[in-house]
C-alpha positions as CSV (number, residue, x, y, z in Angstrom):
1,X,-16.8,-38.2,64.7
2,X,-19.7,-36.3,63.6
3,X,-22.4,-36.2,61.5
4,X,-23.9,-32.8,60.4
5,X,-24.9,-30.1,58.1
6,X,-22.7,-27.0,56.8
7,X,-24.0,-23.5,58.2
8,X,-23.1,-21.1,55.7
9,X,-20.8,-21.3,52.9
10,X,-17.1,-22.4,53.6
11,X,-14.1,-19.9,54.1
12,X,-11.3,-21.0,51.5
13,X,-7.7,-19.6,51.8
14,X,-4.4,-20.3,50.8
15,X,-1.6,-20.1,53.4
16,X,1.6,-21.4,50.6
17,X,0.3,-21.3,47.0
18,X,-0.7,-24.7,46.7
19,X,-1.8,-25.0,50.9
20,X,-5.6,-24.7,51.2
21,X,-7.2,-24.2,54.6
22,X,-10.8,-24.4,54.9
23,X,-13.3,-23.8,57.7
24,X,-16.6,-25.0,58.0
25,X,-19.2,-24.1,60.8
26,X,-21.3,-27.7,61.1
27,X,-24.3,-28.2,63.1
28,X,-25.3,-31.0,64.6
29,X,-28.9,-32.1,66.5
30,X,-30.5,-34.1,68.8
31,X,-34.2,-34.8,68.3
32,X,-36.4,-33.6,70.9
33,X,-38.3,-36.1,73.0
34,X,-41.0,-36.6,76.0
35,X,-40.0,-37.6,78.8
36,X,-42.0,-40.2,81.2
37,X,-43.7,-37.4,83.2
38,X,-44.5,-35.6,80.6
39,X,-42.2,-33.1,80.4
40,X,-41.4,-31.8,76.7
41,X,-37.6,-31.6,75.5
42,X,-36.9,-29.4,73.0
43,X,-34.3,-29.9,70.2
44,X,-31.1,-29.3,70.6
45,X,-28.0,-27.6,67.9
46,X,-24.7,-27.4,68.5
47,X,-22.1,-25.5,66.0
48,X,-18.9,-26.9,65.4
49,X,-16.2,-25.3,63.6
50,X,-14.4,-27.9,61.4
51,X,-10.8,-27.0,59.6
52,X,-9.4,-29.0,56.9
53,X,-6.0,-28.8,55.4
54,X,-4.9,-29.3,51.9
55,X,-6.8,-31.8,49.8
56,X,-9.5,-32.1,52.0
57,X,-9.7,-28.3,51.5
58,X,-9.8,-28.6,47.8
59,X,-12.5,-30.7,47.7
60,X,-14.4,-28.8,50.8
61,X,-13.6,-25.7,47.8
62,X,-15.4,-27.6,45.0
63,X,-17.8,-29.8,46.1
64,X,-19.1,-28.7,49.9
65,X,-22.1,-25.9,50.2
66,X,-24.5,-24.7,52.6
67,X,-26.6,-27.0,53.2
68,X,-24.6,-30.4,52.5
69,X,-24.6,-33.0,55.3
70,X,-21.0,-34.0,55.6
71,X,-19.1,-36.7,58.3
72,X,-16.2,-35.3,59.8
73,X,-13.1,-37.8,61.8
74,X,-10.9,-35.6,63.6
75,X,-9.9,-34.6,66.5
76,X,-10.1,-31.5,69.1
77,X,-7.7,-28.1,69.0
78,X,-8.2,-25.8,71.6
79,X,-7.2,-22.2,70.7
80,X,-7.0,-18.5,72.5
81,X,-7.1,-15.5,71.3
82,X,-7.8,-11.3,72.4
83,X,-11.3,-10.4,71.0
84,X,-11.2,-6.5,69.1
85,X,-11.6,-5.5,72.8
86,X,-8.6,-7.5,74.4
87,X,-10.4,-9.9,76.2
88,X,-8.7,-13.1,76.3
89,X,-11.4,-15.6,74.5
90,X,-11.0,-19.5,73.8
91,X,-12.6,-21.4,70.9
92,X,-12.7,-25.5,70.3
93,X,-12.4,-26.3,66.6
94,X,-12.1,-29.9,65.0
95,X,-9.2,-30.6,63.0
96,X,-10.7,-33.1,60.1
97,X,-8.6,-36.0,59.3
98,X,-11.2,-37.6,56.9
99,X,-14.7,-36.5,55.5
100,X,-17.6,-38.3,53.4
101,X,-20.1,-36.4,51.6
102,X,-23.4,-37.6,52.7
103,X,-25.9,-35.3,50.9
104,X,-26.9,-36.7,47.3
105,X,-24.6,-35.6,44.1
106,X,-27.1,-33.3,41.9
107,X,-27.1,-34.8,38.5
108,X,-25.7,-32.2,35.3
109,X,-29.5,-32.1,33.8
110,X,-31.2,-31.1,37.3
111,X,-28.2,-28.3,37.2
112,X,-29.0,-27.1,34.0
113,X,-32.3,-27.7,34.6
114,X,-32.3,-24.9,37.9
């Protein structure tokens, strides 16, 4: 489970012609804090890359934007693969199983209005 906010804008594509695939880089943080002693602990950011199949890509493809806070269920896909210079490289990407949209719905008059 996480809770965080899209990077950038999401990658949409089709891999059937009704079979959406969408990824999502999500960041998540941890507010810094003082320890005891003094000593100063900075905030921290990790990126996640989320992929969603299907109708959760569909609506990742209409409603999801840079800048949304989302919560993400899923669970953990470890892949490999050669970088441009053959170097074997391995990535960790969620699978999404469910998400919520947690950033506020803009009304149709403040859109109009922007």
């Amino acid at each position: 489970m996480l809770i965080g906010n899209v990077g950038q804008e999401p990658e949409i594509r089709y891999v059937d012609s009704d079979v959406a695939v969408a990824r999502i880089s999500l960041a998540t943080s941890e507010r810094g804090y003082t320890l005891q002693n003094g000593t100063q602990v900075p905030d921290r950011t990790d990126w996640h890359t989320v992929i969603l199949w299907r109708k959760l890509a569909k609506i990742v493809e209409e409603f999801v934007h840079k800048g949304d806070k989302l919560y993400i269920e899923g669970r953990l896909r470890y892949v490999s693969y050669n970088d441009k210079q053959g170097v074997k490289r391995m990535a960790t990407e969620i699978w999404a199983e469910n998400m919520e949209m947690l950033s506020p719905r803009k009304s149709t008059d403040e859109t109009q209005m922007n």
